[in-house]
N, CA, C and O of each residue as an XYZ file, in Angstrom:
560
protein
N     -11.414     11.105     15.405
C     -11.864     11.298     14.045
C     -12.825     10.159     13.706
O     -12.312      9.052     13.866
N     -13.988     10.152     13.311
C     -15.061      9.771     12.554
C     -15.172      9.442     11.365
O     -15.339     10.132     10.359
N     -14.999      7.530     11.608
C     -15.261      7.303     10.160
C     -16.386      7.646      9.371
O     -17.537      7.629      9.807
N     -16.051      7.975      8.148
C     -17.429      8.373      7.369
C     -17.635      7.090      6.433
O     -16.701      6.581      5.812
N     -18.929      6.627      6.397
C     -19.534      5.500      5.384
C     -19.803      6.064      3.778
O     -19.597      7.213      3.388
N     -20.131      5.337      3.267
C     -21.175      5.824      2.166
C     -22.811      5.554      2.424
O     -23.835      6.112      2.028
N     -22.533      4.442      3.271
C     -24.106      3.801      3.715
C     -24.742      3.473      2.461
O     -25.755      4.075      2.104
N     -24.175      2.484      1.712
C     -25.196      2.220      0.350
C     -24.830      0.764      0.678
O     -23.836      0.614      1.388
N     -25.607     -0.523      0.191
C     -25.764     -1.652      0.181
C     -25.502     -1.858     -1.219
O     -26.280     -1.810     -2.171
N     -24.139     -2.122     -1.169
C     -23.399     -1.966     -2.467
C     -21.657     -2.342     -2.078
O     -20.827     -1.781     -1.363
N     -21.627     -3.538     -2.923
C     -20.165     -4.069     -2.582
C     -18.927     -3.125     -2.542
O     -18.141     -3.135     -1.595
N     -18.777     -2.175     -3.803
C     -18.025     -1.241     -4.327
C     -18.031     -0.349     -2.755
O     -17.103     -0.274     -1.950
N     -19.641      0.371     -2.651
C     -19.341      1.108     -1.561
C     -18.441      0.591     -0.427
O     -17.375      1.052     -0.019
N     -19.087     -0.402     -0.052
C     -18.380     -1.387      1.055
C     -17.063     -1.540      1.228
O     -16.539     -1.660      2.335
N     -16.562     -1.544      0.330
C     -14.839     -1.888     -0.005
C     -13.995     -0.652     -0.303
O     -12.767     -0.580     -0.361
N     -14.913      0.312     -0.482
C     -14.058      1.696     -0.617
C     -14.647      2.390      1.244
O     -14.541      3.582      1.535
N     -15.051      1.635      1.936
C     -14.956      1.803      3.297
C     -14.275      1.860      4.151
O     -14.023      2.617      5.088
N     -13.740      0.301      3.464
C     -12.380     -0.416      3.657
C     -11.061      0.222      3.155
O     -10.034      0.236      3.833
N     -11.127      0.545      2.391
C      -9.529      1.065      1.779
C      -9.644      2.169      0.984
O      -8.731      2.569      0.262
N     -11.090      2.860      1.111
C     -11.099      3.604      0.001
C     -10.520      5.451      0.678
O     -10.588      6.510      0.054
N     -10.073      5.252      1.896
C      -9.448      6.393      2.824
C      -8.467      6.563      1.692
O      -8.347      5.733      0.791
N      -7.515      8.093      1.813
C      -6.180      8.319      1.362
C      -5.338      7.604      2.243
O      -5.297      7.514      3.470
N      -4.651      7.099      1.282
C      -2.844      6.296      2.003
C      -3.233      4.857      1.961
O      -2.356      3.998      1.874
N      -4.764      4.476      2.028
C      -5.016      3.382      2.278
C      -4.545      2.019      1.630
O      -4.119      0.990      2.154
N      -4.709      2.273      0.661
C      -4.303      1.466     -0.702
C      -2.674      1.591     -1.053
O      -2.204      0.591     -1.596
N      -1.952      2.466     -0.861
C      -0.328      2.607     -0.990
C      -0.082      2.013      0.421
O       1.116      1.729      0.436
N      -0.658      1.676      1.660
C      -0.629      1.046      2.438
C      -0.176     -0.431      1.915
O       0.977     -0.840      1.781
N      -1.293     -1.062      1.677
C      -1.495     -2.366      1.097
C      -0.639     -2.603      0.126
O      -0.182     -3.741      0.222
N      -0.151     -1.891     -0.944
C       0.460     -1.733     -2.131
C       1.964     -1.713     -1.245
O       2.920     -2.229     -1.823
N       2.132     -1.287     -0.234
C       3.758     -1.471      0.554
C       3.519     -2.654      1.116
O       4.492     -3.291      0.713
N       2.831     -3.459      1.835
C       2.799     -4.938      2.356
C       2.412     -5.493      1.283
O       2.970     -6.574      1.473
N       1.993     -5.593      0.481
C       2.266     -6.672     -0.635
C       3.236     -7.564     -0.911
O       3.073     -8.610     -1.540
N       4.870     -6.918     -0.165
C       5.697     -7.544     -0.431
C       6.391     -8.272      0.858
O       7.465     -8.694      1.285
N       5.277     -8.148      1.109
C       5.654     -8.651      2.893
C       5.690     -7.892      4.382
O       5.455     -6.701      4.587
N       6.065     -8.956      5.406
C       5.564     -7.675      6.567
C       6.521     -6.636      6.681
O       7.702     -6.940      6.514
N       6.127     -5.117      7.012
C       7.234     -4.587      7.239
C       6.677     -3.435      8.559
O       5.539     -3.029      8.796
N       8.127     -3.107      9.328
C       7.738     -2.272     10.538
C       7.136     -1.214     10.206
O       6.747     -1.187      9.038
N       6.834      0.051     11.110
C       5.848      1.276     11.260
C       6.724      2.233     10.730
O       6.325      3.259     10.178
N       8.254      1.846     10.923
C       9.019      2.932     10.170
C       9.721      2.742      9.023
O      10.616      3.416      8.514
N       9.227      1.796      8.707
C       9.863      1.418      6.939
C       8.770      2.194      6.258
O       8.933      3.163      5.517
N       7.086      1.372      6.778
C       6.217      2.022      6.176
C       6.485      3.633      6.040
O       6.744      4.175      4.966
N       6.396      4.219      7.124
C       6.700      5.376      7.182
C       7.809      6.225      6.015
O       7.626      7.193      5.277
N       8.742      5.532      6.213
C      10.060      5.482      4.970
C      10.061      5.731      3.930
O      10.767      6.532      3.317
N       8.725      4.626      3.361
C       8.825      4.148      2.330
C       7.451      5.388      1.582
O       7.427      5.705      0.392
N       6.650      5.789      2.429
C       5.247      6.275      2.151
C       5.768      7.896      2.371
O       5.506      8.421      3.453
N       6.449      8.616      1.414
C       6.636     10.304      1.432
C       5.408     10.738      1.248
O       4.591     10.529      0.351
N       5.363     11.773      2.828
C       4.256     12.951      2.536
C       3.620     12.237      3.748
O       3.451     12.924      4.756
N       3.237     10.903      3.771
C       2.552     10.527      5.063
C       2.593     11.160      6.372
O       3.620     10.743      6.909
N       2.006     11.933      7.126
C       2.117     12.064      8.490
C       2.319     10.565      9.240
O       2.089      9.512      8.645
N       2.872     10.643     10.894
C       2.812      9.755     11.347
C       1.525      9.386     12.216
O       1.290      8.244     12.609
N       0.642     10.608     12.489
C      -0.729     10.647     12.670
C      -1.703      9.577     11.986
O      -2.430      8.730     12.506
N      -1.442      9.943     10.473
C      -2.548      9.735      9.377
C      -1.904      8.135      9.406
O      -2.751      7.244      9.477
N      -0.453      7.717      9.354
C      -0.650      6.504      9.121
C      -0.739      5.773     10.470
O      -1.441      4.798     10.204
N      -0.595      5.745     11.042
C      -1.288      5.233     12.338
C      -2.635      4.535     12.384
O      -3.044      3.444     12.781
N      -3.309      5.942     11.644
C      -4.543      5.925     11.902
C      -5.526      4.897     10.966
O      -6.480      4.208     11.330
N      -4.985      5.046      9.765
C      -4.941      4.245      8.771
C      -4.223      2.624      8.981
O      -4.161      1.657      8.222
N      -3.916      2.772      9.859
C      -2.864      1.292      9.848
C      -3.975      0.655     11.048
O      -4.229     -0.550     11.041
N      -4.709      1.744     12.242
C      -5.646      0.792     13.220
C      -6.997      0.648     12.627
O      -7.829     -0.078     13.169
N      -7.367      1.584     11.079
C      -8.159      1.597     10.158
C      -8.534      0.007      9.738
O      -9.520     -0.692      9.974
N      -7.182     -0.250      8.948
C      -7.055     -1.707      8.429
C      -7.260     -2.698      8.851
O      -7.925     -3.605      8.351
N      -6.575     -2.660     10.093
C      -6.431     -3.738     11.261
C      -7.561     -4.007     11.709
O      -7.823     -5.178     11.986
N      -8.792     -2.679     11.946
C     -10.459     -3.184     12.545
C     -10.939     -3.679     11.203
O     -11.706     -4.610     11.447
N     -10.852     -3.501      9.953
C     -11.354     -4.371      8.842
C     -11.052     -5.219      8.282
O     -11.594     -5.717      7.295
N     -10.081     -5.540      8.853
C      -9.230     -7.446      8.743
C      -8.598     -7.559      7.646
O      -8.716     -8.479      6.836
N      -7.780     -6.467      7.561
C      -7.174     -5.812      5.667
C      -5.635     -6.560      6.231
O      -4.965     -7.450      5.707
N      -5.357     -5.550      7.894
C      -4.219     -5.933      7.982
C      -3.783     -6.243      9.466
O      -4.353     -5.520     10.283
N      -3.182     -6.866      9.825
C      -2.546     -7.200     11.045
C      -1.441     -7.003     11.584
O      -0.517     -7.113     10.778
N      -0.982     -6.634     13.126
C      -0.123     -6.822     13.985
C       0.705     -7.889     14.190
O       0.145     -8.985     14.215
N       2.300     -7.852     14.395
C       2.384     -9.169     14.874
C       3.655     -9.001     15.588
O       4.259     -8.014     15.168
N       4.279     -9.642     16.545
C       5.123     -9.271     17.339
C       6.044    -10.006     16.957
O       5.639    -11.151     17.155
N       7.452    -10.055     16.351
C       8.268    -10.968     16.051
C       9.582    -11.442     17.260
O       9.960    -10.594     18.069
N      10.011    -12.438     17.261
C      10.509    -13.328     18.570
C      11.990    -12.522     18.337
O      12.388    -11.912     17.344
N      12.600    -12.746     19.557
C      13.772    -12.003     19.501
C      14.781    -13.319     18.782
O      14.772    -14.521     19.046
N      15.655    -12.512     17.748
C      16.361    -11.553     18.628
C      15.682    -10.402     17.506
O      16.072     -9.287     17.852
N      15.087    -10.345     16.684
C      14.152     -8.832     16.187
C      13.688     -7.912     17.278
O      13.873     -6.715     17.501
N      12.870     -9.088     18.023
C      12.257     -8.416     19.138
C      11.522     -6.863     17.920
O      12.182     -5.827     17.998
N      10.514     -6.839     17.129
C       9.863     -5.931     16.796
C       8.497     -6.085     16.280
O       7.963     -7.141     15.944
N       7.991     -4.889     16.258
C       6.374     -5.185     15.896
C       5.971     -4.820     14.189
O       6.079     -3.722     13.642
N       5.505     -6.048     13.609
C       5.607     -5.360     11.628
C       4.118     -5.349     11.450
O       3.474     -5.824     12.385
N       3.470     -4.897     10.433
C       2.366     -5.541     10.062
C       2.372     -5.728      8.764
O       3.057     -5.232      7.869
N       1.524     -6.507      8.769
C       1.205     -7.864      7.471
C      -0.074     -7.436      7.163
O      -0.855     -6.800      7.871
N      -0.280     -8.070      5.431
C      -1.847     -8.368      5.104
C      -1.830     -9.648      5.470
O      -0.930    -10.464      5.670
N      -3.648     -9.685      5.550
C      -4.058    -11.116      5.870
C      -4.644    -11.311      5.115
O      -4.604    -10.432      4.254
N      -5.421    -12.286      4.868
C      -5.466    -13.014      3.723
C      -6.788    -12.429      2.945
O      -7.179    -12.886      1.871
N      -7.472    -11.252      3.714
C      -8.441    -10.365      2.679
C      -7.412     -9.438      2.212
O      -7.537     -8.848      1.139
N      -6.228     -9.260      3.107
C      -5.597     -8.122      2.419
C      -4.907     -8.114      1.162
O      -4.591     -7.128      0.496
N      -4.666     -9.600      0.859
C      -3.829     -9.700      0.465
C      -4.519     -9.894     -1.194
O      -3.985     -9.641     -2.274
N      -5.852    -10.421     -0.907
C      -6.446    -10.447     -2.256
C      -6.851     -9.688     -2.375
O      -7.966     -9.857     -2.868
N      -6.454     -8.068     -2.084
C      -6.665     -6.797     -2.824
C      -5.358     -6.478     -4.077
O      -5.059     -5.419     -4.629
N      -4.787     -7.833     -4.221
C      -3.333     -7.817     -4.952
C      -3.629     -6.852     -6.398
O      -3.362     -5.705     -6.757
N      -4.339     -8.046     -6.975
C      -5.747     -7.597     -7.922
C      -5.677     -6.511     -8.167
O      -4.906     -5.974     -8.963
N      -6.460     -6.047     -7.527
C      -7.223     -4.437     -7.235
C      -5.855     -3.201     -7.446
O      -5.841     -2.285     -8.269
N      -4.751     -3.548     -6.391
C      -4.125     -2.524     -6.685
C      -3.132     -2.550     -8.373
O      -3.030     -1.619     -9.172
N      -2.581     -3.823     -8.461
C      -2.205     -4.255    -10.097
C      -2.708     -3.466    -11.335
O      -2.025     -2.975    -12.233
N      -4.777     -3.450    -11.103
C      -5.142     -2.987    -12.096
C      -5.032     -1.734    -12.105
O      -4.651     -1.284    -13.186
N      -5.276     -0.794    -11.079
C      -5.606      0.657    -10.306
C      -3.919      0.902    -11.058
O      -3.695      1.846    -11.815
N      -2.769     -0.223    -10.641
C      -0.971      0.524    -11.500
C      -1.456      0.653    -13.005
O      -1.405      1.722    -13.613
N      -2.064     -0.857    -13.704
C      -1.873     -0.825    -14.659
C      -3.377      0.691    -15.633
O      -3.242      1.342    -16.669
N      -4.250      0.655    -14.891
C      -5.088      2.240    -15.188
C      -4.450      2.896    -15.240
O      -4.252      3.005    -16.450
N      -3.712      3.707    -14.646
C      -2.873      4.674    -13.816
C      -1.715      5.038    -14.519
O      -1.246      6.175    -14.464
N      -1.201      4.056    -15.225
C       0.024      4.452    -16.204
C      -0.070      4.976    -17.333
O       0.957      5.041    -18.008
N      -1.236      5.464    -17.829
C      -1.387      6.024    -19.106
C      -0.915      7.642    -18.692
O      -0.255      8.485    -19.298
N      -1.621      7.628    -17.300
C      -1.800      8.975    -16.419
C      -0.074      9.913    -16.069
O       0.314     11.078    -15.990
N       0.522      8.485    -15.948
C       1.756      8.626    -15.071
C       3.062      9.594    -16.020
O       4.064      9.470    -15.314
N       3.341     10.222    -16.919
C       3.408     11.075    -17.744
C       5.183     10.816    -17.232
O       5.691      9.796    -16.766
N       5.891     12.313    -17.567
C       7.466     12.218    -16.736
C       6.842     12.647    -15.622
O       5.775     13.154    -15.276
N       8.482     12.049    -14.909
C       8.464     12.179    -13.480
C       8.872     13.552    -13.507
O       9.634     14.094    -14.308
N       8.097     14.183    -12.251
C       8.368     15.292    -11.830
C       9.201     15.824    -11.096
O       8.887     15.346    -10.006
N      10.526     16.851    -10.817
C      11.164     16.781     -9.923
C      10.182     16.534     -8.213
O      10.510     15.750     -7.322
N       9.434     17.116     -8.211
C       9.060     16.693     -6.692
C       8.453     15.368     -6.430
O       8.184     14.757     -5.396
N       8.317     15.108     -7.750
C       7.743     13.066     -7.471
C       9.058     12.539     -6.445
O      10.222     12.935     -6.397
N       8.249     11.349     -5.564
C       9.803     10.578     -4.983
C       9.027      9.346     -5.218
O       7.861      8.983     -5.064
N      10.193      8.821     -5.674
C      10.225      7.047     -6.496
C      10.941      6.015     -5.763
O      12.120      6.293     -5.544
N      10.496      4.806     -5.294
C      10.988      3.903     -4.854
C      11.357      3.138     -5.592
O      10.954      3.626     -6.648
N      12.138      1.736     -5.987
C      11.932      0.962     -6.951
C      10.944     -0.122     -6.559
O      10.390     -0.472     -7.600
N      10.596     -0.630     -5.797
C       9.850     -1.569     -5.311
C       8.661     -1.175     -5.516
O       7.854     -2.101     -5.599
N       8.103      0.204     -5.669
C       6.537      0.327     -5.674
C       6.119     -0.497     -7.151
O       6.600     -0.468     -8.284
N       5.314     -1.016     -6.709
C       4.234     -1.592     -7.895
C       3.831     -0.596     -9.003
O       2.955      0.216     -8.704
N       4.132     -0.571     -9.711
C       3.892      0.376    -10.826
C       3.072     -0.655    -12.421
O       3.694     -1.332    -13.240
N       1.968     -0.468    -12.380
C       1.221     -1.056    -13.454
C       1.534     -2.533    -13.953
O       1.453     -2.922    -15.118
N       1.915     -3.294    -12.816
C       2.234     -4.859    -12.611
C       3.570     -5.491    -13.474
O       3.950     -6.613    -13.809
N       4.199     -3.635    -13.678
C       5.551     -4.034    -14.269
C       7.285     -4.136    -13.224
O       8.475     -4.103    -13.538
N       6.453     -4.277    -11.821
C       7.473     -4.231    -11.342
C       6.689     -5.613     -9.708
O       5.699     -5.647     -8.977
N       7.595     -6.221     -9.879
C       7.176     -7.710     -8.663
C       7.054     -6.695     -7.132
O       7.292     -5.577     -6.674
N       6.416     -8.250     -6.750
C       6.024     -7.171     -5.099
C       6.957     -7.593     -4.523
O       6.859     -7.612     -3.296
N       8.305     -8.129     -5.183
C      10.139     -8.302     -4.431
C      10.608     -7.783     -4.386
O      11.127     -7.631     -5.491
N      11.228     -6.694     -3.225
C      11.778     -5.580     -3.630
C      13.066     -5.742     -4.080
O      13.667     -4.916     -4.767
N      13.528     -6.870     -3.674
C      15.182     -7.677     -3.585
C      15.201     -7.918     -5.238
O      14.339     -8.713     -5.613
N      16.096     -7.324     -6.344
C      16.196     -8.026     -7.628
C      15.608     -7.246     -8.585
O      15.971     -7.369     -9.754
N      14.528     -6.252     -8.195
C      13.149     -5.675     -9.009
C      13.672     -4.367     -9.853
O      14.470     -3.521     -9.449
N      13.109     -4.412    -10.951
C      13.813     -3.741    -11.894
C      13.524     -2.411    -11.319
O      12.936     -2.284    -10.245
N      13.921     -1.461    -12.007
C      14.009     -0.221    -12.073
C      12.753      0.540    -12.180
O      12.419      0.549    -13.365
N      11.794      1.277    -11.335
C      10.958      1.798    -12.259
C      10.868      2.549    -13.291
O      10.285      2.487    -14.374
N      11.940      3.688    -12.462
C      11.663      4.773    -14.099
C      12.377      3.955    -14.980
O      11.975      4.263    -16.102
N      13.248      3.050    -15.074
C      13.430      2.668    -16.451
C      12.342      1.543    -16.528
O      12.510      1.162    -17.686
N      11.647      1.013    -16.174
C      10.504      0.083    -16.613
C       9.248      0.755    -17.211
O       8.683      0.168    -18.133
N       8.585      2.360    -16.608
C       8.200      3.247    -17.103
C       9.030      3.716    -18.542
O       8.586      3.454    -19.660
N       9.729      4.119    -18.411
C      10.392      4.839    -19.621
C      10.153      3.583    -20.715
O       9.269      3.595    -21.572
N      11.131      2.486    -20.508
C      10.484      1.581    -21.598
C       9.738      0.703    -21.954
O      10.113     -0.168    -22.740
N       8.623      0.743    -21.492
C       7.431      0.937    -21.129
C       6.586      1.696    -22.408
O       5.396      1.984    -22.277
């Protein structure tokens, strides 16, 4: 599969090169809170194929969003992390929650909710402790 550009000399374009794929950004928005394996991501990201995130995950990795890393036993496993461009997309996705919540209406039965997802910078990128979303939404 063939990445497609925008080909404009234009920062915006440039950066939606970078992350501006589907999954890309709920990518980043799941390592925000640190490294985690291929099947948490997976876990954690409903609807994802394991194709698409793959693909998206060696996406990141050639644009220095995100990285590989092999952890020492006794894990003995492979997670990936943002690096330190990835990570100052913190920003970016914060505002994109806090846009986004005017949008975010009731939950739908087929919505699936984590509590840890970042939801309009009302919920920490800790998943350990982190409030509730739908009740941070709801009162809200």
């Amino acid at each position: 599969m063939s990445r497609r550009s925008y080909d404009q000399y234009c920062a915006v374009a440039r950066a939606l090169d970078a992350v501006g794929e589907r999954w890309s950004l709920l990518i980043v928005r799941e390592l925000l809170a640190g490294p985690r394996r291929y099947t948490d991501l997976h876990a954690d990201l409903p609807g994802v194929s394991t194709d698409i995130l793959a693909a998206r995950l060696k996406q990141l990795e050639s644009e220095g969003v995100v990285e590989r890393r092999r952890l020492e036993r006794p894990a003995n496993a492979t997670v990936y992390e943002l690096t330190g461009r990835g990570a100052a997309l913190r920003p970016v996705v914060e505002a994109l929650g806090d846009w986004g919540l005017d949008a975010l209406g009731e939950q739908r039965p087929t919505d699936a909710v984590r509590t840890h997802w970042i939801t309009g910078g009302a919920v920490t990128a800790d998943p350990v402790g982190a409030p509730d979303v739908v009740g941070a939404v709801a009162a809200g």
